[in-house]
C-alpha positions in Angstrom: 25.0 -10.5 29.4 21.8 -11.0 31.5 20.7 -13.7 33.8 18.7 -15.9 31.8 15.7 -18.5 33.1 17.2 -21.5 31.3 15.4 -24.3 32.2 15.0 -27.6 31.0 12.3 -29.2 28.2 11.0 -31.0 31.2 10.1 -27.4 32.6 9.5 -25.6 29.4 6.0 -27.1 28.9 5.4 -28.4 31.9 3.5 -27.0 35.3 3.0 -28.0 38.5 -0.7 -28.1 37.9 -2.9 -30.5 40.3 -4.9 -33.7 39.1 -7.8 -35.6 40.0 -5.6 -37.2 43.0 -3.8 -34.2 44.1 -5.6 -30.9 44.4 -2.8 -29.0 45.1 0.7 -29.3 44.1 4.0 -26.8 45.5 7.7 -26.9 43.5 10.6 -25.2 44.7 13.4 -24.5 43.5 17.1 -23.3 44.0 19.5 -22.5 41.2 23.1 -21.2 41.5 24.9 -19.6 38.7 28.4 -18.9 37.7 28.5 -16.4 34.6 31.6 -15.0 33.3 31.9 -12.5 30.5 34.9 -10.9 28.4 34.9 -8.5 26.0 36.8 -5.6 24.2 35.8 -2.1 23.9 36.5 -0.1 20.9 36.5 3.3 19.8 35.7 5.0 16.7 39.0 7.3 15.5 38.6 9.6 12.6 41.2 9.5 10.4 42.5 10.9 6.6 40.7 7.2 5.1 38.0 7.4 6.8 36.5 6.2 10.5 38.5 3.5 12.0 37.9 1.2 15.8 40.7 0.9 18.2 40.9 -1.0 21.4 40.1 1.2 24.2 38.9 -1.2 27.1 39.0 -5.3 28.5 36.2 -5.7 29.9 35.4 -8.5 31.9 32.1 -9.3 34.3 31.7 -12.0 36.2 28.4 -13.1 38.0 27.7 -15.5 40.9 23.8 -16.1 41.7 21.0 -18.2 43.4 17.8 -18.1 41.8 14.9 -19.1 44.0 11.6 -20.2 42.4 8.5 -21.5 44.3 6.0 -22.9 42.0 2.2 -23.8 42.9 -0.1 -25.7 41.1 -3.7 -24.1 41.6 -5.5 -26.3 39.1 -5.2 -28.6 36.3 -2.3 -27.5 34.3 -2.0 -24.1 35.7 0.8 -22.3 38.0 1.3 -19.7 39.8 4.8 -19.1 40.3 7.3 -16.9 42.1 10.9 -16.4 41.0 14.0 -14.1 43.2 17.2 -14.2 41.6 20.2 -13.0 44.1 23.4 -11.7 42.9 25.8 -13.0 45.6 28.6 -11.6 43.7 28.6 -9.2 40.6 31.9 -7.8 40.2 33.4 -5.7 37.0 36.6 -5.2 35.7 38.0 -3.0 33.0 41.6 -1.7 32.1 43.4 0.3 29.3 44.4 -1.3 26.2 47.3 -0.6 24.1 47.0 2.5 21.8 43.5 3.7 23.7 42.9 7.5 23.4 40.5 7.3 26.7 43.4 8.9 28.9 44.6 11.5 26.4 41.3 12.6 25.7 41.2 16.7 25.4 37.5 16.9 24.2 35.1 18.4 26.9 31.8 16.5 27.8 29.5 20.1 26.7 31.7 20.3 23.0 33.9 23.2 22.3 32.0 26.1 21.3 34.1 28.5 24.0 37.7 29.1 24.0 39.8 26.4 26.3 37.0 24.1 26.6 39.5 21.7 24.2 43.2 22.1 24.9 43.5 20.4 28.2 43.6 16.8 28.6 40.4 15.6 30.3 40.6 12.0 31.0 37.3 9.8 30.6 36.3 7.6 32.6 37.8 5.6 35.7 40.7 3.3 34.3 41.9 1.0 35.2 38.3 0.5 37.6 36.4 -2.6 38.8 33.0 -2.2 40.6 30.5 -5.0 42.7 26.9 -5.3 42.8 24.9 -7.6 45.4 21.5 -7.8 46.5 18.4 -9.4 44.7 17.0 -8.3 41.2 13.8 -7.2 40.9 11.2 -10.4 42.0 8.9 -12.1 38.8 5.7 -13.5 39.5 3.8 -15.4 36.6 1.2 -18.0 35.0 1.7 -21.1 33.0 -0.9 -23.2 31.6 -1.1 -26.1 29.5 -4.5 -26.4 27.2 -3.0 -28.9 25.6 -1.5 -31.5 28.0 0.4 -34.9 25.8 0.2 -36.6 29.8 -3.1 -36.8 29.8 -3.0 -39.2 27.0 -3.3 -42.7 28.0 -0.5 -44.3 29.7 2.2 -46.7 28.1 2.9 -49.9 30.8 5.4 -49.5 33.8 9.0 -49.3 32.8 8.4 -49.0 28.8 9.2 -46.1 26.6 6.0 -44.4 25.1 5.2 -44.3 21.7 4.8 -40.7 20.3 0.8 -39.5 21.1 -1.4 -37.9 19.2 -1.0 -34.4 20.5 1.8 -32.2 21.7 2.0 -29.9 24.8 1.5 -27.0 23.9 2.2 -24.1 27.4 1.4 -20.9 27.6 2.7 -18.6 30.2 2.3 -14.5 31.4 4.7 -13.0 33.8 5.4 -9.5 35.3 8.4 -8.2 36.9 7.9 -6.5 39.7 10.2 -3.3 40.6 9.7 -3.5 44.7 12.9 -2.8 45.3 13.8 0.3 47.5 17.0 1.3 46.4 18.1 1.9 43.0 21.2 1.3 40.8 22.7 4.4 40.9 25.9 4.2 38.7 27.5 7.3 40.5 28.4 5.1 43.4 31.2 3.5 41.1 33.0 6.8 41.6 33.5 7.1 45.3 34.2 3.6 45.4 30.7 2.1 47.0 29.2 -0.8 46.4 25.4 -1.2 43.9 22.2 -2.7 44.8 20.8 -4.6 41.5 17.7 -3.1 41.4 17.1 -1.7 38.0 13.4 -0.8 38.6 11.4 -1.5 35.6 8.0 -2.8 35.0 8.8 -5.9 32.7 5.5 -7.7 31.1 6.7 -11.4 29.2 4.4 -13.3 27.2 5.5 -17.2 25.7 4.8 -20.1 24.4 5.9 -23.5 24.3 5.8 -26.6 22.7 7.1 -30.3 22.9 6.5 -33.7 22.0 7.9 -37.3 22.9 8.8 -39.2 20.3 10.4 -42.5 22.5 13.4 -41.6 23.8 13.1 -37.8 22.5 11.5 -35.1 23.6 11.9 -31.8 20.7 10.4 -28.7 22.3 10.2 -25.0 21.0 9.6 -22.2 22.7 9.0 -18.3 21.5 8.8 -15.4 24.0 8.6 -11.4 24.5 9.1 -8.7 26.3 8.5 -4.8 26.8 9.5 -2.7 29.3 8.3 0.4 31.4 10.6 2.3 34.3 9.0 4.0 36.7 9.7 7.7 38.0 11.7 6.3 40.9 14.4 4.4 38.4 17.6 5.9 38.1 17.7 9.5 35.6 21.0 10.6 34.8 19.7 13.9 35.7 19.9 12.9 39.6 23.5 14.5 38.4 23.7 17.3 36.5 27.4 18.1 37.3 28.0 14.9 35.3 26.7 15.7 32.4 26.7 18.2 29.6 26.4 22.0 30.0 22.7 22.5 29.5 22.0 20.0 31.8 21.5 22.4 34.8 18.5 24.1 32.8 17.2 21.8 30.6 16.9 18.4 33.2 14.2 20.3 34.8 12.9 22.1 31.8 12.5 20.7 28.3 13.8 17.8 28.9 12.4 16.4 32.3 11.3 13.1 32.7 13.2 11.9 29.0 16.7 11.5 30.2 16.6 8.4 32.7 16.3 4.6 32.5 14.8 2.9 28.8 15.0 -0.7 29.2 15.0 -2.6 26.2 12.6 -4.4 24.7 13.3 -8.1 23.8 12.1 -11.1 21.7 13.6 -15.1 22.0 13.7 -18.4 20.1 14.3 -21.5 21.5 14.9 -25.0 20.1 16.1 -27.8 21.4 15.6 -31.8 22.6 15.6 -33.3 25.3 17.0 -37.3 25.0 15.8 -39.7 27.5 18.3 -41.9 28.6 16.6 -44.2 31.6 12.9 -43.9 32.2 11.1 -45.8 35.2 7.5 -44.5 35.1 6.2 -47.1 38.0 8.9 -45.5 40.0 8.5 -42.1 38.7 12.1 -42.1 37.8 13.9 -40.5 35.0 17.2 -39.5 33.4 17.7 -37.4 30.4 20.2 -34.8 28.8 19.1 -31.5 27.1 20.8 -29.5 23.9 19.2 -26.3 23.1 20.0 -23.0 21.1 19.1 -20.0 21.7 18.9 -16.5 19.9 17.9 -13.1 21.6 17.6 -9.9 20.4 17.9 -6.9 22.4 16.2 -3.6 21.5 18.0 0.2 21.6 18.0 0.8 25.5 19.6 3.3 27.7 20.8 1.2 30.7 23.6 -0.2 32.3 26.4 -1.6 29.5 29.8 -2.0 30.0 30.6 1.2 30.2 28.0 2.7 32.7 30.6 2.2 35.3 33.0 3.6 33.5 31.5 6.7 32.6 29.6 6.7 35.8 25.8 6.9 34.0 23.5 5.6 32.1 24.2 5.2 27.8 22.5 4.9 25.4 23.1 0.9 23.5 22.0 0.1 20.3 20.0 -3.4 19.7 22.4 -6.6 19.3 21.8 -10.4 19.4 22.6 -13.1 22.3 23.3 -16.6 20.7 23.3 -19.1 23.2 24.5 -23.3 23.1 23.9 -25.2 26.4 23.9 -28.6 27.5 22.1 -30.3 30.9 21.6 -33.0 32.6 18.4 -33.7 34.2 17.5 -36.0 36.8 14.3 -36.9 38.2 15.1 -39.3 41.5 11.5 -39.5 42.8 8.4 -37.4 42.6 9.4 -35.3 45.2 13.6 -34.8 44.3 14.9 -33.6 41.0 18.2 -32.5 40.3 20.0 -30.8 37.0 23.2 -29.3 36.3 24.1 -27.3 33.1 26.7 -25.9 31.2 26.1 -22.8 28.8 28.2 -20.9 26.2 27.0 -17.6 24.3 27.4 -14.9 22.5 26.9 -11.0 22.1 26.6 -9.4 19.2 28.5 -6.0 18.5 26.7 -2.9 19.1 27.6 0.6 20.1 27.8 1.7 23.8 27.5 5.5 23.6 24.8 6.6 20.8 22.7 9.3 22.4 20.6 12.2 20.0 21.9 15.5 20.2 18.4 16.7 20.9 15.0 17.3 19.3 13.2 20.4 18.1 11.7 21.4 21.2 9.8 24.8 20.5 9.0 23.6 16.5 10.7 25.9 14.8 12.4 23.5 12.9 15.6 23.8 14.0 17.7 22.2 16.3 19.4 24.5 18.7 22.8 23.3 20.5 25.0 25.2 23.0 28.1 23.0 22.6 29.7 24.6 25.5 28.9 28.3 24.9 27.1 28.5 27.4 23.8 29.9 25.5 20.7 28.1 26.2 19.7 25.5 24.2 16.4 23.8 25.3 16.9 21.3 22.4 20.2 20.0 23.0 19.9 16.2 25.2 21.2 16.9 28.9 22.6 13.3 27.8 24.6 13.8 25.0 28.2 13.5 25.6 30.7 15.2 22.8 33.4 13.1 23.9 31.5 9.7 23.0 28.5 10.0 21.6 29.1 11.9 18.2 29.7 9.6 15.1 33.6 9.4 15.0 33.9 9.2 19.1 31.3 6.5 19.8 32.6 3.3 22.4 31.7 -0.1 20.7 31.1 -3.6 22.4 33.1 -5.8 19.8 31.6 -9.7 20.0 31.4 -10.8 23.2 31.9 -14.1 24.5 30.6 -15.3 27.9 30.0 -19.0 29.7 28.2 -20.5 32.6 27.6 -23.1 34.9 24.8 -24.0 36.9 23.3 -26.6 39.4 19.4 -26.9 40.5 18.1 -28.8 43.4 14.0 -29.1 43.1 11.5 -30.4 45.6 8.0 -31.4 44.7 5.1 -31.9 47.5 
């Protein structure tokens, strides 16, 4: 679950650009957010038919947030705007199952190629555990423009529905997250119990476009966007700790492996569709009041970030790529030209994907081979510093099953 810009149609392809009577135009906004997400973790268990899931984990995460944006229109249907979400509360919870094999666990982290690595129990992870987070996420800055602008067609009368016009808006927009942040999100902290920044650090670079069109009392709109990112050398690296990781992670996180074993955010792509129905329009007055239905569908690239279990384990895993299916349903309303207001409701979906999925390692020196130490303690320059032989080998992996989270929300806007 992420926090998601869901805005209206009425934003969707619209800017606060200026016009021929006002050469300068300023929006602001404030947005808070309730988010709450549940979901059960599961883990592969080999048995005599074959791999199997169990329930390992409950899972829950529950998100409280402003998000502050300060639009400014610079020229005719182009924006510059500025957008600071702020976690005001980001707590997680997670506790045992029934019939989990997290507690009894007897595998060690580096494998068991030496005598006694394996008899022992060796519990994994922190559970039960919860963990909070505060602070603002990294900042966005962006562009929107309109080429194509269906309010620059001609008028209808004061106080009458317009016919459909010849053209739709059509908006593009650009934006960049910014990592400015000085402290990181450093999943260790879990363990002794402090609390997280948000900052994930990553250079994120989103490109979209969207379209609408009023027909009367309707307003359909469309609107396709994505998204790559790049983390810096000062996000988080599991290799900050060593101890917490395989074997070979004292020689190889500053050897073969440097600089490959930290933050990957994932890359991401979106479709939106949805309507926006008109149910009291006043142009003279510049009043209006409308709901909004929309769907969503989001996929999210492999990554290795922060899932449900980075807490858990106390570091960064390795996800694979899953969907985000999303239903929501707003009201909008538009006061004066200075006051708007809107309040939403949202319910989603994640996909199931695997939580722990690292590589054992590459061929390093190209020899063909790849060389592991599994706990012998013989270097292996090939093996991943990251990969963990409790969770990450097919037959041990930790599974997010389907996810279901909801929100609400509630936006105040001022115009000048």
């Amino acid at each position: 679950m992420i926090l998601i810009a869901l805005l209206v149609a009425a934003q969707i392809t619209t800017v606060a650009g200026t016009s021929d009577e006002k050469p300068f135009a300023l929006v602001l906004e404030a947005t808070y957010w309730h988010l709450r997400s549940d979901a059960t973790i599961t883990r592969e268990r080999t048995t005599a038919s074959g791999i199997v899931l169990g329930d390992e984990l409950q899972h829950t995460r529950m998100l409280d947030a402003l998000e502050l944006r300060l639009a400014a229109g610079v020229w005719r249907d182009l924006e510059v705007h500025l957008v600071a979400p702020l976690a005001l509360r980001d707590s997680q919870e997670w506790s045992a199952l029934p019939g989990g094999t997290l507690a009894g666990n007897t595998i060690n982290i580096s494998g068991c190629g030496a005598p006694g690595l394996c008899t022992a129990v060796q519990p994994i992870g922190v559970v039960p555990g919860q963990s909070g987070r505060s602070g603002f996420f990294d900042p966005t800055i962006g562009i929107a423009w309109s080429p194509i602008n269906q309010e620059r067609e001609p008028a209808p009368p004061p106080g009458s529905l317009p016919d459909a016009p010849a053209v739709a808006t059509c908006t593009l927009g650009l934006d960049y997250t910014v990592p400015l942040g000085g402290r990181v999100d450093d999943p260790t902290r879990v363990l002794s119990g402090t609390g997280h920044p948000e900052e994930r650090l990553a250079h994120v670079l989103t490109a979209w476009a969207a379209f609408s069109k009023r027909f009367r009392v309707l307003e359909p709109y469309l609107k396709l966007e994505g998204s790559m990112s790049f983390a810096p050398g000062k996000a988080y690296d599991n290799c900050r700790h060593p101890e917490l990781l395989a074997d070979v992670a004292a020689a190889n996180c500053a050897g073969s492996w440097k600089g490959q074993t930290g933050y990957q955010p994932a890359p991401e792509a979106a479709a939106t569709l949805g309507t926006e129905l008109v149910s009291y329009e006043d142009r003279a007055r510049d009043r209006r009041f409308s709901f909004d239905a929309r769907a969503a569908l989001r996929w999210h690239g492999p990554s290795r970030g922060y899932t449900q279990v980075t807490d858990v384990l106390g570091k960064l895993t390795h996800a694979d790529q899953y969907l985000t299916s999303t239903a929501q349903l707003a009201f909008y309303g538009h006061i004066s030209r200075a006051f708007q207001f809107r309040a939403m409701g949202l319910i989603g979906l994640d996909s199931a994907h695997f939580l722990t999925h690292e590589d054992v390692g590459e061929d390093k020196d190209g020899d063909g081979l790849i060389i592991i130490s599994e706990g012998s303690g013989a270097p292996a320059p090939d093996q991943n510093p990251n990969y963990d032989f409790r969770v990450d080998p097919v037959g041990r992996r930790l599974r997010a099953e389907p996810a279901l989270f909801w929100g609400l929300s509630g936006t105040l806007s001022l115009s000048f």
